[in-house]
C-alpha positions in Angstrom: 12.4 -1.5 28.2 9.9 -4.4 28.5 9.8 -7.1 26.1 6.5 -7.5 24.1 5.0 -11.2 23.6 1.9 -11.7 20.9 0.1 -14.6 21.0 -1.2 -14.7 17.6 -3.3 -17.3 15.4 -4.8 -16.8 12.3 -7.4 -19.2 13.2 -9.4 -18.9 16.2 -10.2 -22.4 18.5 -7.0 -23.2 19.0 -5.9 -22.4 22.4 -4.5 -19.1 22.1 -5.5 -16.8 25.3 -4.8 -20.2 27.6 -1.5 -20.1 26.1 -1.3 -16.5 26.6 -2.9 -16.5 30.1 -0.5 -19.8 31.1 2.5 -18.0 29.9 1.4 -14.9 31.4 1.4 -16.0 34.5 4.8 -17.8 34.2 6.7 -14.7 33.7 5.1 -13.3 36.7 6.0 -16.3 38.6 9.3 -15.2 37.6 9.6 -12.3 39.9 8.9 -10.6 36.3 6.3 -7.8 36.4 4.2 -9.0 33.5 1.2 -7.0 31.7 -0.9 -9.3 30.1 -3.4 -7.1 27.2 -5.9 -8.7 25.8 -7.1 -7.4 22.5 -9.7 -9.4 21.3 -13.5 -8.8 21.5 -14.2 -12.4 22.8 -12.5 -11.1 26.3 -11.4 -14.6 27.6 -8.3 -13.3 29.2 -10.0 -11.9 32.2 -12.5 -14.6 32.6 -10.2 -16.8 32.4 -8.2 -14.6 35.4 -11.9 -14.4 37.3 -11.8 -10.6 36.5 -14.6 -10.6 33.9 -15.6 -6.8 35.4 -11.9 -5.6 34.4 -13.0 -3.4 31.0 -15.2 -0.6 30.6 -15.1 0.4 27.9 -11.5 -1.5 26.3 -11.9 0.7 23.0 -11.0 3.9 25.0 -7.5 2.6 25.2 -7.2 3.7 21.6 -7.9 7.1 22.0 -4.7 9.6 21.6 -5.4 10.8 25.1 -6.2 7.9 26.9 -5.0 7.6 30.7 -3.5 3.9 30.4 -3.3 3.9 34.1 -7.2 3.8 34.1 -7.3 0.8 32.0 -5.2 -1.3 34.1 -6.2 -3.7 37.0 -4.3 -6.0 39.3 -5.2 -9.5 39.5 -5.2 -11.9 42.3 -1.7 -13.1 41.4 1.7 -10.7 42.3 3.3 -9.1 39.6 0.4 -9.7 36.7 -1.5 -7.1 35.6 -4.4 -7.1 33.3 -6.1 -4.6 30.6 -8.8 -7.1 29.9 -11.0 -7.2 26.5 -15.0 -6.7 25.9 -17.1 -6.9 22.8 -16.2 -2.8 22.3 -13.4 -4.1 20.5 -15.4 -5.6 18.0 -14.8 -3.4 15.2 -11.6 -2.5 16.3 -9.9 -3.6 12.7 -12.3 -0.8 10.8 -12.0 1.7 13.6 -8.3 2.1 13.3 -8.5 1.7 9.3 -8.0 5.3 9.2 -5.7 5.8 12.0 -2.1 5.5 12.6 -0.7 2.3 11.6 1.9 2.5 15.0 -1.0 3.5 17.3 -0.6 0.2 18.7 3.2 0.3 19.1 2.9 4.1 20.6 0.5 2.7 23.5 3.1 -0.1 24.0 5.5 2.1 24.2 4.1 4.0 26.6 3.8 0.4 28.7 6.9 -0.8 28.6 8.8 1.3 30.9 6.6 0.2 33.4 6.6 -3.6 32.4 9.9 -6.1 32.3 7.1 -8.3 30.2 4.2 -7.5 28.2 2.2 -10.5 26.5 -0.8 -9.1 24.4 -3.6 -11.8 23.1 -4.0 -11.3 19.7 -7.8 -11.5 18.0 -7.5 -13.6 15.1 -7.0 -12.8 11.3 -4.2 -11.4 9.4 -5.3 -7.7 8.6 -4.5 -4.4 9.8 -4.5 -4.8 13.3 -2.0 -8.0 12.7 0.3 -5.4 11.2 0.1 -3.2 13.8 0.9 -6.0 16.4 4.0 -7.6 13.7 5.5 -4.0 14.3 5.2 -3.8 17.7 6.2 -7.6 19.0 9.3 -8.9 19.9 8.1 -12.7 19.9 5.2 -14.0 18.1 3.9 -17.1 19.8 1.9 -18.8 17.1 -0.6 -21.7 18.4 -1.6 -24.0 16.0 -2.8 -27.4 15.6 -1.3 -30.2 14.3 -2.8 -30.1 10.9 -2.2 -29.6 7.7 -4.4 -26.8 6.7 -3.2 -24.5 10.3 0.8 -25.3 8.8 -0.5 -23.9 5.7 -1.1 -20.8 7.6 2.1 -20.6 9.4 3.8 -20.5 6.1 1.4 -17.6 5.0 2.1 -15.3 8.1 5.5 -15.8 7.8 5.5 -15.5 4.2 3.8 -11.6 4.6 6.0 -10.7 7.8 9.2 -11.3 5.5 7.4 -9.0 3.0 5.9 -6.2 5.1 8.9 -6.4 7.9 11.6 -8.0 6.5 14.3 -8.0 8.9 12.1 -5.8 11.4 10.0 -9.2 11.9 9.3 -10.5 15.2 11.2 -13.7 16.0 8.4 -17.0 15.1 7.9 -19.6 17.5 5.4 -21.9 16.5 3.9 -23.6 19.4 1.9 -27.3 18.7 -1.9 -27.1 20.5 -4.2 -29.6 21.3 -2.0 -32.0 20.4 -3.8 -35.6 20.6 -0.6 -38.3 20.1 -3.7 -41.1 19.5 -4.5 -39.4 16.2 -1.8 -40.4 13.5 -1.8 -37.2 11.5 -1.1 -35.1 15.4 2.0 -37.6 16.0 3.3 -36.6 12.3 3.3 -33.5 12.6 4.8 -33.1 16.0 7.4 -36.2 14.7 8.3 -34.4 11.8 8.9 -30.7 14.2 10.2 -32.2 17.0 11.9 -28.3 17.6 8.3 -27.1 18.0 7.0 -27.1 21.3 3.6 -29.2 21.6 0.8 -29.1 24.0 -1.3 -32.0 24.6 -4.8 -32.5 24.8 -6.1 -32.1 28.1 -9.3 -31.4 29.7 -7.4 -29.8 32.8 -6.7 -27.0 29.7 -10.5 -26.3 29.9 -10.5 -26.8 33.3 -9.4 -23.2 33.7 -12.9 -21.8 32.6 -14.2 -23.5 35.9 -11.3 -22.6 38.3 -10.3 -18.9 36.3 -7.4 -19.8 37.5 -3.9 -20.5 35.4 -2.8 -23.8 35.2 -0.2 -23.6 37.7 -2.7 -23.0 40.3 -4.7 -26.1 40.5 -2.8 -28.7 37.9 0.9 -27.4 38.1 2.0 -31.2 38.1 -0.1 -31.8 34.8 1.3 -32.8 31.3 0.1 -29.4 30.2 1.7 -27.4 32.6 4.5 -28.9 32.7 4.8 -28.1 28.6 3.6 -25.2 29.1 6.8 -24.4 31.0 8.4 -25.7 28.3 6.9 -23.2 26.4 8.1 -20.6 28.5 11.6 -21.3 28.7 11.7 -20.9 24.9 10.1 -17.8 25.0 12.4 -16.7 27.4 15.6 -17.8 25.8 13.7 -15.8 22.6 13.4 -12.5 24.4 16.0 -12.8 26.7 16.3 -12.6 30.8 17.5 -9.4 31.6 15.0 -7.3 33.4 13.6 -4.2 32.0 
């Protein structure tokens, strides 16, 4: 069965569906076949892809008899597939309130057989539909800055996944964003987690709104990229390298 990667935050603005898009893509790269799922309302997944058309509809996903097959679309790159995000998935959290609490797990299980790889962009929050995703992930790729108040939140998510999951948890790899090594408090914080991998600051980051294109594609000799694989090759030693 395929692995499942969240990209969660509880905050928003801090890199997360680059990350996930970047690492995405990676796998792929990998001669993995890699479903990237992108569950927040913002959609920036598939623009980021240049497949801002993808959805219709993302809610219907949801729906005990959904055809998964119709929700899925290739992108331009081999082995990636999309099921991209729109702004029907803005009440997602209160929509499912009432539903099952493993209706995200049950679509996911549906995927994997199909997937080695499965990275799902998270919305952000911690709520119900963060539950939903700590039960179904393997790896939780946490984004964060290099601040205090953004540590103070890794310590409360992992603080409720050892409550609600215990030893069910997802493995945690916290992953430095944005990091800016001018800025004293950023090169404290990545001094003082030098196990954490960190992310600069780069513009080539937001460069990928312009080209919808991952890194790889127009700045693989970049500082980013090239920590981006880092990234990657932590992830993949997290979930392991055996194909599906």
């Amino acid at each position: 069965m395929g692995k499942i990667i969240a990209v969660y935050s509880m905050k928003g603005g801090v890199g997360k569906s680059s990350l996930a898009v970047n690492l995405a893509h990676g796998l792929a790269e990998r001669g993995l076949r890699t479903l990237i799922w992108d569950i927040d309302a913002q959609g920036a997944v598939a623009f980021l892809l240049g497949q801002s058309g993808a959805a219709a509809k993302a809610k219907k996903i949801f729906a005990k008899d959904a055809d998964l097959a119709e929700a899925i679309a290739p992108t331009d790159w081999q082995d990636l597939d999309l099921i991209a995000a729109d702004l029907s998935l803005r009440h997602l959290e209160s929509d499912l309130t009432d539903d099952s609490p493993k209706r995200l797990k049950k679509i996911l299980d549906r995927l994997t057989p199909d997937y080695d790889r499965i990275v799902v962009d998270c919305p952000p929050g911690l709520g119900g539909i963060s539950d939903q995703i700590f039960r179904a992930a393997d790896l939780l790729v946490v984004p964060l800055v290099p601040a205090p108040l953004a540590l103070r939140t890794l310590d409360q998510v992992e603080e409720h996944l050892a409550q609600a999951r215990g030893k069910k948890a997802p493995v945690v790899l916290p992953v430095l964003s944005m990091v800016d090594r001018r800025k004293a408090l950023h090169r404290e914080v990545a001094d003082a987690h030098p196990d954490w991998p960190a992310i600069p600051h780069a513009s080539v980051v937001e460069q990928m709104g312009t080209h919808q294109a991952p890194l790889a594609d127009f700045a693989g000799r970049s500082a980013a990229a090239k920590a981006v694989a880092g990234v990657l090759a932590r992830v993949e030693g997290a979930v392991g390298r055996e194909q599906a």
